[in-house]
N, C-alpha and C positions, 0 to 999 in steps of 0.2 A: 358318087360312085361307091364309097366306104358304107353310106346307107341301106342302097340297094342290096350291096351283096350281104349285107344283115340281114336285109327283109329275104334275101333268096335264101339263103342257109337259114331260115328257119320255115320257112313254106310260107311265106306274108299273111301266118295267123299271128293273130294278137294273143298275148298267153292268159292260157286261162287262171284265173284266182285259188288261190289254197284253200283247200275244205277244210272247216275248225275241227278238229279231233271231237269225235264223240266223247260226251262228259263232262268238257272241258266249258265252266260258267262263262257266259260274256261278260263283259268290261262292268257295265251295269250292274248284272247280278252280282259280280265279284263287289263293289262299292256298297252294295246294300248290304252284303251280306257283313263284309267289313264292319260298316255303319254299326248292323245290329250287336254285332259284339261288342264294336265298341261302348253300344247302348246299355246292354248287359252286365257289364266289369263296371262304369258309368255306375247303373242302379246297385252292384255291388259292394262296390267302395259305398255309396250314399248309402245302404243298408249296414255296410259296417261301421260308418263316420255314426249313425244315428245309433248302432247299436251301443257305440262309447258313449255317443251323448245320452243316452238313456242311461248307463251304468252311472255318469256323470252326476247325472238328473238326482237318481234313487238315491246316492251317496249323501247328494245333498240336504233331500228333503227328508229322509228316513233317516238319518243321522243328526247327528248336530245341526244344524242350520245354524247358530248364531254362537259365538261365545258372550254369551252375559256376564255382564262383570259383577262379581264378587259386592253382596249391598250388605251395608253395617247400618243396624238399627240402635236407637238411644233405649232406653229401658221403657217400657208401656207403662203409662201411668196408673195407678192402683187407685179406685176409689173408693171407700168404705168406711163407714160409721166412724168418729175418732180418726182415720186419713187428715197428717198434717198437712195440705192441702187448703188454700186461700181459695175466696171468689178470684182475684184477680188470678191468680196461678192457675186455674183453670180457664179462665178467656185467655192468657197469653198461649196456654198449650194448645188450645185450640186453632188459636189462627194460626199456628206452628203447622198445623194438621190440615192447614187448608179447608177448616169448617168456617160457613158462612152464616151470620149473625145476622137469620131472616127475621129472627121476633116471633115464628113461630114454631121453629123445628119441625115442619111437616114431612121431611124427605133424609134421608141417609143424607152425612156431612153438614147438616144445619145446626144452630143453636140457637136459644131465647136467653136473654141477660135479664133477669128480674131482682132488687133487691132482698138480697140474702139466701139467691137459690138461681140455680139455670138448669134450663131443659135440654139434653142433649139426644138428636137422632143419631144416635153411634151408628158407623160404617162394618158392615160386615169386612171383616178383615181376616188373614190366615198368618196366625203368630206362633212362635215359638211352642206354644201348647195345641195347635191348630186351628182348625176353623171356629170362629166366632161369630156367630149369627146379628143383625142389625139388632139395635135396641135403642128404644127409645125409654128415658131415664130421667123424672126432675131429682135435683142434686141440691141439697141444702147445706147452709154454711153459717156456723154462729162462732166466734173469738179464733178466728183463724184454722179454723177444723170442717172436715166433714162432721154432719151432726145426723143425715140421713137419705136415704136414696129409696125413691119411688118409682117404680115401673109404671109408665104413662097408661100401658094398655086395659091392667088392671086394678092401678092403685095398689097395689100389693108394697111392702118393705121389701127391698131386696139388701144382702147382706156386702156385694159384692162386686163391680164392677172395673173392668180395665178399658182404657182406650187403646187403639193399637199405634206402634209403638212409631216415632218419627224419623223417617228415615232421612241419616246423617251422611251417606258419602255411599259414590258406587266406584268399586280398588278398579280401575282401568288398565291393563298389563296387556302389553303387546303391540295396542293398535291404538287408534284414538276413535273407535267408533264406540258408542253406547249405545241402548236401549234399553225400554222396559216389558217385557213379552205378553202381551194381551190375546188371551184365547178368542177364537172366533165368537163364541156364544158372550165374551165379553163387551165387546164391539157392537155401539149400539145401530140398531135398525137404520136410523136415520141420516147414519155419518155414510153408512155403505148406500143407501140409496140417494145420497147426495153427490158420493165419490160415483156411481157410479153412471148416472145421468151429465156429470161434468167431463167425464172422464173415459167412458165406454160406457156408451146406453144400450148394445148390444152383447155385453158379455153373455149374458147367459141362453142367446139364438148362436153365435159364434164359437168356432172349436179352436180357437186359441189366436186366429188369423180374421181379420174382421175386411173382406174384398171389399165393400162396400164403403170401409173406412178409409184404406187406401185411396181408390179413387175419387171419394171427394176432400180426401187431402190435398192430391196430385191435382185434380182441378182447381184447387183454391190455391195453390201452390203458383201453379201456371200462366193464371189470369193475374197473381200479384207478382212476378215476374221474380219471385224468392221465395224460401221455404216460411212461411208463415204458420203451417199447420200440420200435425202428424198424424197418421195414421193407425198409429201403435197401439195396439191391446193391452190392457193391464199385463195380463199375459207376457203381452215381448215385455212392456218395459218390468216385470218380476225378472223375467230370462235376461235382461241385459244386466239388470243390479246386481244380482245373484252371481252371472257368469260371466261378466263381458266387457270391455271395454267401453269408452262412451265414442271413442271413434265412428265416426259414417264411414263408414267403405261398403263396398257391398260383400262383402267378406263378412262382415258382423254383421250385416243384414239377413244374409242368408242363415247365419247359424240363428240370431235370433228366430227365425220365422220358422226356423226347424224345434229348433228347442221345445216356441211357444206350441207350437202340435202336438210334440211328445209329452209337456206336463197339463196340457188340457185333455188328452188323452189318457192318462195314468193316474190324474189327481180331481178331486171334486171344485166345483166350483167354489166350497165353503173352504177350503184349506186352501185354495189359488187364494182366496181374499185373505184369508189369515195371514199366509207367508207373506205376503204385498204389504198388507199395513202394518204389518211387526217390521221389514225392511226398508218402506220407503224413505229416501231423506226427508228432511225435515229443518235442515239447520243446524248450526254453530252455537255451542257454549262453550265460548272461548277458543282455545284449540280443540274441543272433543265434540264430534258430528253428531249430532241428535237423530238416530232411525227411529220410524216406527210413531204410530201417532197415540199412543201409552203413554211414552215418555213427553212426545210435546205436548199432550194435555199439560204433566204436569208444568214441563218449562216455561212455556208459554202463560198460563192460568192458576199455576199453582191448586192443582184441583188432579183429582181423576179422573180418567176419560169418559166414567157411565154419569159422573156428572154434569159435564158439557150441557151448556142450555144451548138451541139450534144454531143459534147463531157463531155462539162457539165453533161450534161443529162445524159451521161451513166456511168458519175460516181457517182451519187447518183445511180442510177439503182445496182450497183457496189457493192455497200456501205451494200445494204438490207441486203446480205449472212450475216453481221458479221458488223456492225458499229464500232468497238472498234476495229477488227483486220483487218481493212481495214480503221484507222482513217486517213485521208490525211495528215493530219499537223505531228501525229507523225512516222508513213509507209507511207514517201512518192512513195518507189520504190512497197510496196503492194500493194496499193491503185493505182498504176498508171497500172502495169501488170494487176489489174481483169476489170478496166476503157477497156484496150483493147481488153482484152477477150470480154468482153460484146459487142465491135465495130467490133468483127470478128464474135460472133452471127452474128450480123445486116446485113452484107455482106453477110452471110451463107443465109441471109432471104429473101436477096435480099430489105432490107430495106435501103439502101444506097448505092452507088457506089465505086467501088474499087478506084476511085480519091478519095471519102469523104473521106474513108478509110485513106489512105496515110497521106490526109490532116489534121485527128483529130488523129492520133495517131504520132504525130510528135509534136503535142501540148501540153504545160508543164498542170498543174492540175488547173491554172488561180483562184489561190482561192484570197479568196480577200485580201484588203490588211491589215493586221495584227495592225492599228492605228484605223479600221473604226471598232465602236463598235456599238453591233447589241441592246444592252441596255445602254442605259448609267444613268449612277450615279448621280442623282441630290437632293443627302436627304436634304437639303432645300427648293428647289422648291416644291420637293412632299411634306414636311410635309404641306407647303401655300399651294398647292394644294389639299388636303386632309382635312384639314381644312376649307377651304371651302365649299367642297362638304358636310362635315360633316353638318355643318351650314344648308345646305339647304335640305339635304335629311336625315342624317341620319348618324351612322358611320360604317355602311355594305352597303355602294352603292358601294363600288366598290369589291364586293364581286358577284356584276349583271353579269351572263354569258354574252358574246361577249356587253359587255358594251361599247363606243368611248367616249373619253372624248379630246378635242378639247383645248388646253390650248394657253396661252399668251406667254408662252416662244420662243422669237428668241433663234437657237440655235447659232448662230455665237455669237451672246453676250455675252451669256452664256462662252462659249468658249472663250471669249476676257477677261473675269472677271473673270476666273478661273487663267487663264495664270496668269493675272496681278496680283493677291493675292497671289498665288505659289510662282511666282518667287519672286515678291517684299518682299514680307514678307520673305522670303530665305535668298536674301540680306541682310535683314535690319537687320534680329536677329543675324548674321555674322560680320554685321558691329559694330551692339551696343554689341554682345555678352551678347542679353538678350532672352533665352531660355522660357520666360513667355507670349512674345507678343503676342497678337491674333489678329484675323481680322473679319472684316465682310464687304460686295458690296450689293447693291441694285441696279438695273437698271433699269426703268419704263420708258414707251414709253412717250415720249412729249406732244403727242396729245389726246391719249384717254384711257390714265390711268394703259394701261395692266403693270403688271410685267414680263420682259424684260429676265432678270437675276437674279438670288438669289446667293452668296455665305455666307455661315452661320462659318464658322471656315476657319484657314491660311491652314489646308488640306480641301481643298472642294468636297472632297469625304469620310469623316467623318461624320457618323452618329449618331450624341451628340446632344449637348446641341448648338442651334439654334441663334447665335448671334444677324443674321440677323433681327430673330422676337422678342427673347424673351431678349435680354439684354436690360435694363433700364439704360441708362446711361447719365447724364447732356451734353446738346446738344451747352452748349459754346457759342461761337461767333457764331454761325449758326442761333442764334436766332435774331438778327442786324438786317437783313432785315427785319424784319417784323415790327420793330418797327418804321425803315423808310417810310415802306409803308404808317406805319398810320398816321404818320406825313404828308405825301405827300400826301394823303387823303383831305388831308384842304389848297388850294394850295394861297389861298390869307394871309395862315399864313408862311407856309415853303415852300422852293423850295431847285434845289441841292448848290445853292449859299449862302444858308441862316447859318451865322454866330454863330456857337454853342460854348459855353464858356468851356474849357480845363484849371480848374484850381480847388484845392482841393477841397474837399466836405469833407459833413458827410450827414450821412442819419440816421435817426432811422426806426428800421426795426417795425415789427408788436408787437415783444415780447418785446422792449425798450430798443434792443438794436442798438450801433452805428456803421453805416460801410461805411468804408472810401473807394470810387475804389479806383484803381490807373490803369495807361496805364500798358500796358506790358512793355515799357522800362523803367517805374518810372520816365517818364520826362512828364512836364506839358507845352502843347506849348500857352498858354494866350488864345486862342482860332482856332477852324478850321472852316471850313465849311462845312456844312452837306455831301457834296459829299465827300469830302476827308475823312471827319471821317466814313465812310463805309468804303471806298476803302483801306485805311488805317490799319481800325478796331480797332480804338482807342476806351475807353473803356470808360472813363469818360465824352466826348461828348454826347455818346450815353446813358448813364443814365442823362447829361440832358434834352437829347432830348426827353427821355422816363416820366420822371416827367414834363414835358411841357406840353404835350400830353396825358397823365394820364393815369394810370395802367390800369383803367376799357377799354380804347379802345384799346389798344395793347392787351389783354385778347381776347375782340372781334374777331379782325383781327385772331387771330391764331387760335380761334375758330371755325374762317368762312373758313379759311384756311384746316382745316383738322385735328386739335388738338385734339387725341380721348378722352381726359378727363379734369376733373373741374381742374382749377387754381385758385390758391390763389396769391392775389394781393400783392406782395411783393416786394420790388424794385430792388431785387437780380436778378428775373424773366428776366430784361430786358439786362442781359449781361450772360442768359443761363443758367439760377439756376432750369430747368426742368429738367424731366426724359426723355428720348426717346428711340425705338426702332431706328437703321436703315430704317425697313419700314414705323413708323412714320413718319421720317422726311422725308425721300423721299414721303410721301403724301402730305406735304406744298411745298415740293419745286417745286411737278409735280404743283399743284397748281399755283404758281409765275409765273414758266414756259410757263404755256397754257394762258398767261395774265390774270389774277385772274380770271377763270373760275373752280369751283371745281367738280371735280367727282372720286367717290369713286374706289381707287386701284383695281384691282382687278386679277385673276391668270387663272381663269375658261370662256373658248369664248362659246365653247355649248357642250352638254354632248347628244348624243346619243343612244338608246338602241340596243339590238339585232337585234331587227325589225327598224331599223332605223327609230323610233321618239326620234322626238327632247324634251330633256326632260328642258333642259336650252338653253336659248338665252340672252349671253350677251345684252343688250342695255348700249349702253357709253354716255347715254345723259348727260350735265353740267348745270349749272348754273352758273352763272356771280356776283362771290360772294365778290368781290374788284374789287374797282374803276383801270376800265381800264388804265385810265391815269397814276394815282399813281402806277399801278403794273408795265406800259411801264417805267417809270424813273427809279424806282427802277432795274429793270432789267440791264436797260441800264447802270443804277450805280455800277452793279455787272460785266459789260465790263471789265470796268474800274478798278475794282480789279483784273483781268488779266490783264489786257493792264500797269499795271504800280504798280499793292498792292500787296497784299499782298500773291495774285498767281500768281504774274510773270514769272515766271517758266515757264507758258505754253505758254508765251506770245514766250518767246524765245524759245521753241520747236516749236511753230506753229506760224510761225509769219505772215503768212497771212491767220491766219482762226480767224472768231471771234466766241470766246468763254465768258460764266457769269458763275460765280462760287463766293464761300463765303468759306473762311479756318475756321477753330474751333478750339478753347484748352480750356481744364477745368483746374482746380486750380494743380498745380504743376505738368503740363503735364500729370496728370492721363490717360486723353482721344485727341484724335487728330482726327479732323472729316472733311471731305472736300466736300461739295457739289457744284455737276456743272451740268451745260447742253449747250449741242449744240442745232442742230436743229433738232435731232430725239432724243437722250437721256438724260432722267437726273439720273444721278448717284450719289450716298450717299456711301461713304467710313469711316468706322472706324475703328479706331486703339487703342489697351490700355491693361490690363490684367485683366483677370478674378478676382483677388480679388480686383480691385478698388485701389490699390494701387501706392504712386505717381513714374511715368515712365519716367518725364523727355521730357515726347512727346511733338510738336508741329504739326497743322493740315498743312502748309505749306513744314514741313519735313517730315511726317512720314505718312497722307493720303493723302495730294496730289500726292505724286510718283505713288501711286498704280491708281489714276486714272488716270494720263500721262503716265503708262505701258496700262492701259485702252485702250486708244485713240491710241496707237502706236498701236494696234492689229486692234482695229475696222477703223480707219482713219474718225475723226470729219469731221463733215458736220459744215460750217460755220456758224455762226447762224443768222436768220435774223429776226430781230424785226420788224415788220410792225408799221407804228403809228397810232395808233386810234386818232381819232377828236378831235381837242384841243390840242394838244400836236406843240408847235412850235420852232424857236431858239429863246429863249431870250436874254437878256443882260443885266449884271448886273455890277454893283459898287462891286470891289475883297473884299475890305476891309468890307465893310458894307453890303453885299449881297442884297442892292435896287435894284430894275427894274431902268435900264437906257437906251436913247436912243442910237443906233445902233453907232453913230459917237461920241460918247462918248469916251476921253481918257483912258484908262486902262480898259473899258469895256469887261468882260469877257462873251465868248459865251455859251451857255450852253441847251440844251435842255429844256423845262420848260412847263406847263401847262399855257395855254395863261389867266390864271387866276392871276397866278404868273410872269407874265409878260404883262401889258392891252396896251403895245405898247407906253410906254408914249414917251411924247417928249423933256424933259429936260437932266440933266446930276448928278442930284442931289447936285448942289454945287460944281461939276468938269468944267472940261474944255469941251468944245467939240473939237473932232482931228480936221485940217486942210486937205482940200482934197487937191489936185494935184496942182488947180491952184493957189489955195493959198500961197502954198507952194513956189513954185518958184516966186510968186511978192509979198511975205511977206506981203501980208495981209487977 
């Protein structure tokens, strides 16, 4: 009923449907229309996410790309006519340098070993002076000298040549990653078309995204029911190293594969390869990750990378898949089965001949050899090296991206001063069974001041506390020559003949009190002569000869000498009542050594930046700060303490090399110091224990060993004294040390300052000898 009378009040039409408002989009077009916008804002955002990655991108590649760490080089060896310089000193510098002894030198990094001469193909190298072009060089060698250098190409004399220089340590600040930056056109042909057949054989048909790689990844993926194979373009994986996490998600997938479009779009394919093999891993030394296949030449092969023979080359190539599970040293048979896979690519490529073939895969992994270290450990040298740089720039210079710092260390010396303190000191505390001794070596070049060698503790790869610079300890009998100098200073007062009194004293000191020497054996010989009582190193001669000659000019001389601080005039001073470093005293004795000529020690030749300016240039200029004469006698006095004093020792190891040298001891053998030199080095040795306590040491027993283990490694160069003007042979009366003439009985010969000898003609109240004829007609 209620139905009906609905259907009758409305007339029983059914109601008609609402008409859509004109204008008004349907449902549908409203959803697309949506859609598109959303598509729009979609490709916006992606245009602005790509526009950052793009800014990203450019930041990266057009700016720094890497921070290179800061590389310290030892000094470039110098060869030339006269160059103290051995055959052997030359083959050990070379396998330093990673040159291979083919027997013929045909190629950059090779050498021939022939008696009495070696042929070297020098490496073009970019040093301190600049580019140096390859040269090939035979080098000849007679009594421990360069004697001549011939240029192979023309036979011609050459006056002049340097090797480039070994590099010692890269300063890693920050981070622990390393490398060595290898320009594209450095990188040879056959490493990139090996990398890129194992690796992407489509790079350069592909714009950064390889679809075809993809999908037969994901097919081979699918069919082994795991990810066994990747897809990924050098491209992504440069974009993943560079910017990205190692994470899979597809969150890094997507950026990777956008990235990879923008730097395949913006950059060549030759600089994609450059950034990639300057960044790829590569492996662990140690805790610091090795990028970049530059530096694993060297780590690996001990070699540079354009010397890689193929095989080489295809086992870094090798290595990319996985560096830890293809490490060579610890999977040698891993690492050598994907080395072949990669040389059966090659062949597949037609990149090499099924002869190479045969030839490199019959070849063992040639790594290098397990003694040549690609850093080596010198935390004394560095901290003197660092210290200086501090001084002059700053204490973050070597914090400077791709920084070159140029230094003074020979490494053979290094090497020959390590050995010697090692072993020696091994010995000695074995011998004495005294677990307290310590050491320290100094080695400075003869001539123009550089430091040579540092070792700072008896382990010289301990990184403590600094013997070599920072111990202070009374310098002994090493202070004797200086007082003779100044004596010999005044030659119409003293000469080495002149008669010094050896008989008790008393002195009072500054504070009032009285102090008695006494020699080292407690025997008083009525008197010596000035040469004997050096050679000797009697103790009570030399404090008279120091009160003769007066505290104020013995102060001078050590002052002028290199004595880096104020002395107080006290009579103790003149048999070694100072403080010294190691490297102090080796700055008096380079001093002595370069014939009183002083210039200042130093560690740092020239310091380099990124852009290769030169930011430091050593200059080793000197000045002539002791009387030439006096410093030639004195030196020659210090022969004479080899040849027959109180370092005899060497005279009998080396008995036909001439050596000067001066032994040391402080008060109840606390300290034993020995300084010497030949004709390139002088070396300062000390021995004693860290708390100063008495050891019982003497400088004859206990540092001179370590510098005749010295010399046994490096082989002394003979020394040769030149004489400066005025210097003639005298003749003196033994007893009395007067100048007498030549035919004088008992006239002893003697080197002299012709001031201290004016040629007289008498005999002072002696005889004169009878010559020949006299002799047989008795009269």
């Amino acid at each position: 009923m209620a139905k009906t009378a609905k259907k009758a009040a409305t007339g029983g039409k059914k109601r008609a449907p609402k008409k859509a408002v004109k204008g008004t989009p349907s449902r549908g077009k409203r959803f697309a229309l949506f859609a598109g916008k959303l598509a729009l804002a979609g490709l916006a955002v992606v245009a602005l996410y790509g526009i950052y990655l793009d800014t990203l991108i450019a930041k990266k590649f057009e700016g720094q790309r890497w921070y290179l760490p800061a590389q310290v080089f030892a000094r470039p060896m110098s060869l030339y006519p006269g160059a103290p310089v051995t055959h052997k000193q030359l083959k050990d510098e070379l396998a330093l340098l990673g040159y291979r002894n083919t027997g013929q030198a045909d190629s950059e990094g090779e050498f021939a070993v022939a008696v009495g001469r070696i042929e070297i193909f020098r490496r073009a190298f970019d040093g301190p002076n600049g580019y140096e072009a390859p040269q090939r060089v035979m080098v000849h060698f007679n009594e421990n000298r360069v004697t001549r250098l011939i240029r192979s190409s023309d036979g011609r004399d050459m006056g002049f040549l340097q090797l480039e220089p070994l590099l010692l340590d890269r300063i890693i600040t920050g981070n622990t990653e390393d490398r060595l930056f290898v320009p594209r056109e450095g990188i040879p042909e056959s490493l990139v078309s090996a990398l890129l057949r194992t690796e992407d054989n489509q790079f350069y048909q592909h714009n950064g995204l390889s679809f075809t790689g993809i999908a037969r990844a994901a097919l081979a993926n699918l069919k082994a029911g795991r990810t066994v194979q990747g897809g990924s373009t050098l491209t992504q994986q440069l974009a993943k190293n560079f910017f990205l996490t190692r994470d899979r998600t597809l969150v890094r997938k997507a950026n990777e594969a956008m990235m990879a479009l923008i730097i395949d779009a913006r950059y060549s394919k030759d600089e994609i390869l450059e950034a990639y093999l300057n960044e790829v891993y590569m492996g662990q030394d140690g805790k610091i990750a090795i990028h970049g296949v530059g530096l694993a030449a060297w780590h690996y092969f001990g070699t540079p990378l354009d010397e890689l023979n193929l095989a080489q080359q295809a086992l870094l190539v090798a290595m990319i898949k996985g560096p830890s599970y293809y490490n060579p040293w610890r999977f040698p048979e891993r690492a050598l089965q994907r080395r072949d896979l990669v040389l059966k690519l090659m062949i597949e490529e037609g990149l090499i001949t099924p002869k190479q073939y045969s030839t490199f895969t019959q070849m063992d992994l040639a790594l290098r050899d397990p003694n040549w270290r690609q850093r080596h450990k010198l935390p004394a040298f560095r901290t003197l090296m660092q210290r200086e740089l501090a001084e002059r720039f700053g204490d973050n210079v070597l914090n400077q991206s791709g920084l070159k710092v140029y230094t003074t260390l020979d490494p053979l010396a290094q090497q020959a001063a390590e050995k010697a303190v090692s072993q020696g000191m091994a010995a000695m505390i074995r011998d004495r069974k005294d677990e307290e001794l310590q050491a320290a070596m100094v080695v400075v070049d003869r001539y123009n001041g550089g430091v040579l060698a540092l070792v700072g503790d008896r382990d010289p790869s301990f990184l403590g506390f600094n013997r070599a610079l920072d111990a202070r300890r009374p310098v002994g009998s090493l202070l004797k020559p200086f007082v003779y100098e100044t004596a010999l200073e005044a030659p119409q007062q003293f000469s080495l003949a002149t008669p010094l009194k050896d008989e008790p004293i008393n002195l009072k000191s500054g504070g009032g009190q009285v102090w008695s020497p006494q020699n080292v054996d407690k025997k008083f010989r009525g008197q010596a002569s000035l040469l004997d009582s050096l050679v000797f190193s009697y103790n009570v001669p030399t404090v008279n000869l120091g009160m003769a000659v007066g505290l104020d000019p013995v102060i001078s001389t050590l002052r002028k000498a290199g004595w880096p601080s104020k002395i107080t005039a006290n009579p103790a001073l003149l048999l070694g009542a100072l403080d010294a470093s190691p490297l102090q005293v080796a700055q008096l004795y380079q001093t002595l050594a370069d014939g009183g000529r002083y210039r200042p020690l130093y560690a740092i030749g020239h310091v380099l930046n990124k852009e290769g300016e030169r930011l430091v240039e050593q200059k080793t200029s000197s000045e002539q700060v002791l009387s030439a004469q006096a410093t030639w006698l004195t030196n020659w006095a210090m022969t004479q303490v080899v040849e027959r004093g109180t370092a005899r020792r060497l005279k009998q190891r080396y008995p036909y090399v001439t050596l000067a040298g001066k032994t040391g001891t402080t008060t109840a053998g606390r300290d034993a110091w020995y300084a010497g030199f030949d004709d390139r080095d002088v070396v300062v040795t000390w021995v004693g224990r860290d708390d100063n306590s008495d050891a019982g040491l003497y400088g004859s027993s206990a540092a001179l060993p370590l510098y005749q283990r010295y010399l046994d490694v490096r082989e002394p160069l003979s020394l040769v004294l030149t004489r400066p003007g005025g210097i003639v042979d005298g003749h003196f009366q033994a007893a009395s040390g007067l100048p007498v003439a030549e035919d004088c009985v008992g006239a002893e010969t003697l080197p002299a300052d012709s001031a201290s000898w004016p040629d007289p003609r008498g005999c002072q109240g002696g005889e004169r000898a009878k010559n020949w004829l006299e002799r047989i007609f008795s009269f």
